[in-house]
N, C-alpha and C positions, 0 to 999 in steps of 0.2 A: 553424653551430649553436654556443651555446655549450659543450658536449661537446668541439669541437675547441681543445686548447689556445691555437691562436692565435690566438683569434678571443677571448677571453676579459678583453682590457682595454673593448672593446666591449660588452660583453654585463654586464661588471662596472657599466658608465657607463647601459645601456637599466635596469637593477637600478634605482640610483640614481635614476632619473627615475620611474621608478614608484611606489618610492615615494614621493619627493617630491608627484610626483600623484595619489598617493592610488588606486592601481591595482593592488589585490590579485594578480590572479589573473595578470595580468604579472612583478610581484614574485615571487608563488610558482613559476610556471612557471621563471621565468630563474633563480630563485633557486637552484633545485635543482641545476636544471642545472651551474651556476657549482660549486657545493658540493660536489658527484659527485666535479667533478676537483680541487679543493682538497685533497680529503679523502684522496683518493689518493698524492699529494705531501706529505702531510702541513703542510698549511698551518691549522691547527686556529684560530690567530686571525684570521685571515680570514672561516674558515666559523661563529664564531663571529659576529662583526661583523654577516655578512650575513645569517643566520640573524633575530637579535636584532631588526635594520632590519624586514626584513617580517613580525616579528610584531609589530608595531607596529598592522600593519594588521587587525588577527582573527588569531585562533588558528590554526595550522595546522599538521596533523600532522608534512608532511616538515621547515616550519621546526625542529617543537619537537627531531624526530631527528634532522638533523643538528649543531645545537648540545647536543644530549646527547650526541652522540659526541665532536664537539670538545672539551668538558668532563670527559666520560672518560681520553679522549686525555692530557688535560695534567694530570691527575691533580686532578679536582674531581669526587669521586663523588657527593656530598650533590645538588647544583644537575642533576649529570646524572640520577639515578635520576627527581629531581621532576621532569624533562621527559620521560625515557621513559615513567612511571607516568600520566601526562597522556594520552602518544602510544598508549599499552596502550589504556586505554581507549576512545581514539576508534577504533583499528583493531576493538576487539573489537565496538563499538557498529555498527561500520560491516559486519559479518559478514566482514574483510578477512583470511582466514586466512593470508594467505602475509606480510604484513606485521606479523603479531600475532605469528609466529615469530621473525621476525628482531628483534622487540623486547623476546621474551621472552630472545631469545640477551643481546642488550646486557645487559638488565638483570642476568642471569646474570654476565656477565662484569665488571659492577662489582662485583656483592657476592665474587668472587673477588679479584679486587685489593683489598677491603677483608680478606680471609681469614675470611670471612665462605661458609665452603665447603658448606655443608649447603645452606643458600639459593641457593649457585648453582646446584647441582645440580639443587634442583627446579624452577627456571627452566631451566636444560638438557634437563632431562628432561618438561616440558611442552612445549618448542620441538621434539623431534627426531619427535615422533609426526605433527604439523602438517608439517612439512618433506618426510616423506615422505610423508603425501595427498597432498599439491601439486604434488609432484614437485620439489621445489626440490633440488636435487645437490649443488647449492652450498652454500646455506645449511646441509644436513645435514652435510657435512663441514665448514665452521668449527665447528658443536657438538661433534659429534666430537671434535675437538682440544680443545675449550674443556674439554669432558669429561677429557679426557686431561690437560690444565694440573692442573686440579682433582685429579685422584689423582695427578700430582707430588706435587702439595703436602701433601695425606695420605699421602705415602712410599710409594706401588701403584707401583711405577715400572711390573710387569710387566701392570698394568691400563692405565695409562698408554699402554702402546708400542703396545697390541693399537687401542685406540681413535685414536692419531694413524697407525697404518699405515693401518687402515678408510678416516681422513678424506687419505691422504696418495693412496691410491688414487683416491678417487673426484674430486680437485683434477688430477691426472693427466688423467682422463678427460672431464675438462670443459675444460682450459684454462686453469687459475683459476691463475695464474702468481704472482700477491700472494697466496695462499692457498697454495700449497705452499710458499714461501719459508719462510711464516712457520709451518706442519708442521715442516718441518726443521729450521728453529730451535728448536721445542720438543724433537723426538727430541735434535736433540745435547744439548738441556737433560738428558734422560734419563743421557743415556752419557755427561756429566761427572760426575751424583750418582753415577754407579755408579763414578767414578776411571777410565773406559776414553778415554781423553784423544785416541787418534787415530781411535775412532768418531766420539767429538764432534766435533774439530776436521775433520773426512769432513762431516759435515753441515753445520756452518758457511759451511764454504767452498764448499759448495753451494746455500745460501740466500741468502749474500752478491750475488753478482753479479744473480741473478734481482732480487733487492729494488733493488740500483743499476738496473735494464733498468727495469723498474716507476716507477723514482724513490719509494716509500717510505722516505721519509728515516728514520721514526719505527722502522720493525721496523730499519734498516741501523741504529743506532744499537743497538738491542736485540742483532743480533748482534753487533757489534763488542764490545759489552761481556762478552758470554758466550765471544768469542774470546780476550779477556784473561783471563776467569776461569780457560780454560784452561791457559793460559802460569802465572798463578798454581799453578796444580797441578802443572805441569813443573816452577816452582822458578825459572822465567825471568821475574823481575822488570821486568825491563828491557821485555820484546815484551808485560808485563801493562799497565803503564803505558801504552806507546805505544797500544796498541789502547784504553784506557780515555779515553784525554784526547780519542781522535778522539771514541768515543761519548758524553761530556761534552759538547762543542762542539754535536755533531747536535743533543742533549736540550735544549741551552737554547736552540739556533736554531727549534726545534719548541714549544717550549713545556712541554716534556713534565716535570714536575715529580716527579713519584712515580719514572722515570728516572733523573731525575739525582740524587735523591737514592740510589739503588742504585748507580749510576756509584761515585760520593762514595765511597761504601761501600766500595768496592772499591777504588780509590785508596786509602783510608786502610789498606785488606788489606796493600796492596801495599808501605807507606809502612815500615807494623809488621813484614812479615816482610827488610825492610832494615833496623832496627833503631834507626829514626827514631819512635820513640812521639810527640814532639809534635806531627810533622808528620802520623802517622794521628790520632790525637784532633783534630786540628785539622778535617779530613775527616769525621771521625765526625761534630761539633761543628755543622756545618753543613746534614748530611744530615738528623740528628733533628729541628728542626722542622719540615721537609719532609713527612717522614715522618707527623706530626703533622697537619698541615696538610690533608695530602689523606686520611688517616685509613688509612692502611698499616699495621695492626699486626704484621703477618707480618715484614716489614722493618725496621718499629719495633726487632721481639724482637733481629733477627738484630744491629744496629747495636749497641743497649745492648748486647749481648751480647760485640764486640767491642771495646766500650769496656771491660767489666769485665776482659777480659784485657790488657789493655793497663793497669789498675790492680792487678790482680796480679801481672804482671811485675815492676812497679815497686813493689810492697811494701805500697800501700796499700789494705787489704784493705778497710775500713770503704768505701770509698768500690766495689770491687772486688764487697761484698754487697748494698748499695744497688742497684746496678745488675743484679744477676741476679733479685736481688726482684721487681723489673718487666719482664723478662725471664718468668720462670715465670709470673708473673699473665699476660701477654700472651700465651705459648703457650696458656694452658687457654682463654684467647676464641676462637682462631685452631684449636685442635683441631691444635698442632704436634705432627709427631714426635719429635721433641726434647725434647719437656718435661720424660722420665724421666730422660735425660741430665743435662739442665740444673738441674732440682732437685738431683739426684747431686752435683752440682757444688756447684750454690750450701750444701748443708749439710754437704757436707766445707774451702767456706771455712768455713762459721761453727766448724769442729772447729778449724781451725787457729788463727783470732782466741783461739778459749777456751783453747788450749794456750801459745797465745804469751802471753796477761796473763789469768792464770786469775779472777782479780779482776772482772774484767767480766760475766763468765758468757755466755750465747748469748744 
């Protein structure tokens, strides 16, 4: 069966031939199939490829989700939502409750990567009631967590832990091995915001090797970078980088674009607390249209944000205030917690520009 990986250059080639001849329901059958374990592996341009091929032939819901996922994946939220919003549809139309969930989860989970958090919520929170009619275990614990992502990012860390332990259990009790990895990897996400460095690093390195067993290249990159982030916070430059350039590599071998430019990020973190400004600006420099690109404001903030320190250190304030300006406008889209911070900031440069050439005024 195509399910089993090795049987999958074959089953990639009967794809091929169908649709060549024009043989829907062969194409869709194998198509999925093929997709299932791509998707796994993180092979996003593949499942994008193949996806794209049979719908050539009629619409068809699992083509449209799995190439919404693959487009998710490598950070194209726009193209992904318009095929899940499609696949909504047809599942709702179809009375298909257990697959009307898992499309509400996606959908959820791109307006979060856009920081876009109120809308994910309420796609989380229409998905989790469906999941448990159905009995789906599974599905109900990736919301969970996706819940849990979502109050990281509005700064709940202690609502946060409560909802990925929920989903970290119930991944436990199902077997779901790709699904705890990537649990863990959020908790550690937690207990780095909180500076507790050897919880985090406890978790990591317990999500790591599950996600290599799985072959999930896309989340082993996500932790490797969050294991640097770590090393960042010890002050150990050196194990930040290393762990960063591997998860660089992963992100661009996968496609995963909104990754790498967070990677980038952190590189450049890493670049500036060694005392090399234009080798992190240079890293910043790169990351931002990325950022741009796949529509990451949340990320956007955090980048410009270290680009403006990186122009305050160096004396160039004008350019130093330019950059927090859109910074603040970008937290109040994204609902950051940072924003009182960051305004803080940004109007005690403008106190300093007006002290240093009073002439200018604010």
């Amino acid at each position: 069966m195509a399910a089993d990986p090795r049987n999958l250059a074959r089953w990639v080639e009967v794809h091929r031939l169908a649709v060549a001849g024009r043989q829907p329901l062969i194409a869709r059958n194998v198509g999925t199939q093929v997709c299932r374990v791509w998707l796994r592996t993180s092979r996003f341009a593949a499942v994008e490829a193949m996806a794209t091929a049979t719908l050539t032939l009629g619409s068809d819901a699992g083509a449209l989700y799995q190439r919404g996922w693959a487009q998710s994946a490598t950070g194209r939220p726009w193209p992904a939502l318009e095929d899940f919003q499609q696949v909504l549809t047809m599942y709702q139309q179809a009375g298909d409750r257990g697959n009307e969930a898992v499309t509400l989860n996606n959908i959820g989970h791109v307006y979060d990567r856009l920081g876009d958090r109120q809308r994910a919520l309420h796609h989380f929170h229409q998905a989790l009631p469906i999941e448990r009619e159905v009995g789906d275990r599974a599905g109900e614990a990736v919301t969970l967590s996706n819940i849990g992502h979502v109050h990281t990012g509005l700064g709940d860390r202690q609502l946060a832990l409560d909802h990925y332990h929920q989903a970290l259990s119930i991944q436990r009790e199902v077997g779901d091995r790709a699904g705890e990895a990537v649990t863990l990897n959020n908790i550690g996400n937690v207990y780095d915001g909180l500076r507790d460095w050897q919880r985090a690093l406890d978790h990591f390195h317990q999500a790591l090797p599950i996600q290599r067993e799985v072959g999930d290249r896309a989340s082993e990159a996500a932790t490797l970078n969050n294991i640097g982030s770590v090393y960042n916070g010890l002050g150990d430059q050196q194990q930040a980088l290393d762990h960063f350039h591997q998860a660089l590599s992963i992100r661009r071998e996968v496609g995963d674009r909104a990754g790498e430019a967070t990677t980038l990020n952190n590189i450049g973190q890493g670049y500036d607390r060694l005392g090399d400004r234009q080798r992190a600006l240079d890293h910043y420099h790169q990351a931002l249209p990325m950022t741009r690109e796949v529509g990451d404001r949340a990320v956007e903030a955090v980048i410009r944000y270290n680009i403006a320190l990186v122009h305050r250190a160096g004396g160039d304030l004008d350019q130093a205030i330019r950059e927090l300006e859109h910074v603040v406008d970008l937290d109040r889209q994204v609902e950051h917690p940072d924003l009182e911070a960051d305004t803080a900031l940004l109007e005690q440069l403008r106190q300093q520009r007006a002290l240093a050439d009073p002439t200018r005024g604010q």
